[in-house]
N, C-alpha and C positions, 0 to 999 in steps of 0.2 A: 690179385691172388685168386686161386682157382677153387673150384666149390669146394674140393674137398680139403682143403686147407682151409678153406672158412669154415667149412664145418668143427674141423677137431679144434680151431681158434674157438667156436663158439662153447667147444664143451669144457674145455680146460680153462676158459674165463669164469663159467658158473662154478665149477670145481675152486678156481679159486676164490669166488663170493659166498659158498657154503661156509657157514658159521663155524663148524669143528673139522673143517679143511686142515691137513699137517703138509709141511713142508718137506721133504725127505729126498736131501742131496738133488739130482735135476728132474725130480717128480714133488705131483701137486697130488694129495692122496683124499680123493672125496671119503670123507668118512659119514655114516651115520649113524648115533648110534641108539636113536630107537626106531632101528630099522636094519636088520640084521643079514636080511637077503643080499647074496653076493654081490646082483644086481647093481644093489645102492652101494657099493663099498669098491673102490676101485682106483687105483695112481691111474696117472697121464703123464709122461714125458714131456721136460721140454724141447720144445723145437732144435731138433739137431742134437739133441743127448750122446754123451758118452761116458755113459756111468760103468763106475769102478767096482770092482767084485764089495768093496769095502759099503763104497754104495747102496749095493742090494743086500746085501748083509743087513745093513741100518731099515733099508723098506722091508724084507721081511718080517724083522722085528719089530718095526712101529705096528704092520696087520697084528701079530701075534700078541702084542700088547693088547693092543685093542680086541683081540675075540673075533677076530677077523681073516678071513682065507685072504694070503698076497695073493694078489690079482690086478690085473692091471688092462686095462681098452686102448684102443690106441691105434690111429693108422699107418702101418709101418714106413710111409714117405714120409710122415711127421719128422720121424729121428732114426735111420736107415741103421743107427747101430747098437737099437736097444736089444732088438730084439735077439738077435745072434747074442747079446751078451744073456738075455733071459734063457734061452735054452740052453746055453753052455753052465749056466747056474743050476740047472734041474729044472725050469718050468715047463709045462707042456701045454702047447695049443688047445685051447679049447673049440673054438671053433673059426673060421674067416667070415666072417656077414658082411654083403653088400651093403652100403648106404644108398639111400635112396634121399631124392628131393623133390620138391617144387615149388613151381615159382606161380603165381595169381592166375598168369594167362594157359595155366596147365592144367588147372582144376577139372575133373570131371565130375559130373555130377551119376552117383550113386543113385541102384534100382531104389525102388519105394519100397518102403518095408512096412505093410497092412499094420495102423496099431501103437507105431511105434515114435517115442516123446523122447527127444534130446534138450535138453535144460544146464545152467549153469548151476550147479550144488547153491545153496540159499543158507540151508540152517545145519544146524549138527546132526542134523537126524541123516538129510540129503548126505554129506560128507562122509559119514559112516557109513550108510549105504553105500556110496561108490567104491570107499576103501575095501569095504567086505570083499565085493566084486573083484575088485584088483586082488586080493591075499589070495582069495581061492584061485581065479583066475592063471594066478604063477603056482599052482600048486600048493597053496598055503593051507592047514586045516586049522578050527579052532579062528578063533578073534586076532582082527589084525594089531602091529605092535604100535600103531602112532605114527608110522614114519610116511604110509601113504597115506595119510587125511593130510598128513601136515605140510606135503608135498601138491598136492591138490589146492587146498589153502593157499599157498604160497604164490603159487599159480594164479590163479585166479582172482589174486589181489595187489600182484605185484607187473600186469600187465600181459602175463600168458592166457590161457584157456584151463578151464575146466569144465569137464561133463559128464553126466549121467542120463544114460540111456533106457526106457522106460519100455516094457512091451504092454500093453495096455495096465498098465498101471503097476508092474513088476520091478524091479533093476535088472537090467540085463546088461549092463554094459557100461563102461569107465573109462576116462584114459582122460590127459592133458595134453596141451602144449606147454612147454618150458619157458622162462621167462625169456623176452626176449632179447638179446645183444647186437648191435647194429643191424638191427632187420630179420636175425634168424631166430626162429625157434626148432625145437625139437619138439617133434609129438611121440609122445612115452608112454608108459604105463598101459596101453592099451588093452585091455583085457575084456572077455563077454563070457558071462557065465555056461557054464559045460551045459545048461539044458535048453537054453538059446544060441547055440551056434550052430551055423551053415541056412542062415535066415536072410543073410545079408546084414546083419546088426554089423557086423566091423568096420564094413564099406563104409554103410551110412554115418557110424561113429566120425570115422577117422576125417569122413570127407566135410563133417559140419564141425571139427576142431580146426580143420586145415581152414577152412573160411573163415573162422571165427578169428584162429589169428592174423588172415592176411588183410578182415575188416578193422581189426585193429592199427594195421601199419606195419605187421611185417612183408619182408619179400621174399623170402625162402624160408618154407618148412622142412626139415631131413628128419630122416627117421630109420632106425634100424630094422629089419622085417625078421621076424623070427625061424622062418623056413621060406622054402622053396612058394609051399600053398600060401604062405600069408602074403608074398610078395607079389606073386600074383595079383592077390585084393587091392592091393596099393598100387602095382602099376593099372590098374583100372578103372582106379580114381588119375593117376595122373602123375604118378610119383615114375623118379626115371634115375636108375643108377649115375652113380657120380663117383664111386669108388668103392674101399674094400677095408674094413675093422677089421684086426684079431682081436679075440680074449682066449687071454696067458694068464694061468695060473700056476701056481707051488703046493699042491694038496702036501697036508701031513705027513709027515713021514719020508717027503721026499727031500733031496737035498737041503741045506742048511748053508 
């Protein structure tokens, strides 16, 4: 199988081990629901899908039950004819993001950052901390909803990564690795607070998650890069294209 078919195997298996995961015609629909960001909320096709108008009918409505924008991630070689069926339904590209990977012997090692403490979250205090970081981080204002501490937690106990990034004694920075399925994880969440960024905190984050899970046992970590500039940072730790996500969604208002 080729990376990026292990990739979208690796995320539509967690999708399916998420607790209030729905099943919905030939999608697996990650739902979460104290955690409300589009982010977290999102189908996956299955392999080779050829879903009926009747179909998306039924996933629009399970999102809209749920308080949830339809949306959907997904690499379109996965299932070559969802997505033609998505935009003939009204959805619209949100954007294509490259995936990126690496494997043990690809690691680079990030500049030093004067200061600065990367640690595994310990107590509720740590955890909340990190969360905070992550809410703002995606633009969150006000206290986070639960869904990233619990996600962190999960993490961090269930064989992936968790961590919080300190500037001399500050938080400045969060992010996981996902738990991991025959060797892969995903590093997520990655976030550094708006008054510590362009220090190198992301580097250094990403690239002591990425060890951390490959000292654990896995063998490839993928990761989705948010632009152009973040991907850069990643390929400079050592992450190296392997293919190409859309996210599709149905805003309100638009087709039914």
């Amino acid at each position: 199988m080729t990376m990026d078919l292990e990739v979208q195997t690796h995320a539509r298996t967690l999708a399916l081990r998420s607790p209030d995961h729905l099943r919905i015609g030939p999608f697996t629909v990650r739902y979460n629901p104290n955690w409300s960001i589009k982010y977290a909320n999102y189908a996956i096709p299955d392999r080779d899908a050829e879903p009926t108008a009747a179909d998306l009918d039924a996933l629009v409505e399970a999102f809209r039950a749920h308080e949830r924008l339809p949306r959907l991630e997904f690499l379109p070689g996965w299932a070559p004819a969802v997505e033609p069926a998505l935009l003939a339904a009204g959805f619209t590209v949100e954007s294509r993001t490259p995936i990126m990977a690496c494997a043990p012997g690809g690691l680079l090692p990030p500049k030093p950052v004067d200061g600065l403490a990367v640690a595994e979250p310990a107590t509720d205090a740590e955890f909340d901390a990190a969360a905070l970081v992550q809410h703002h981080g995606y633009g969150g204002t006000g206290e986070p909803e639960g869904g990233e501490a619990a996600w962190l937690r999960e993490a961090a106990s269930g064989g992936g990564v968790a961590a919080l990034a300190a500037l001399d004694g500050t938080p400045a920075g969060a992010g996981g690795c996902s738990l991991p399925v025959d060797g892969i994880s995903e590093l997520a969440g990655l976030a550094v607070a708006a008054a510590f960024r362009r220090r190198g905190i992301g580097a250094a984050l990403s690239a002591h998650l990425t060890a951390t899970a490959f000292a654990r046992g896995c063998r490839v970590v993928w990761l989705e890069p948010g632009d152009a500039d973040v991907e850069r940072i990643y390929a400079g730790i050592g992450y190296r294209r392997v293919g190409e996500k859309v996210n599709i969604s149905l805003a309100d208002g638009e087709a039914d």
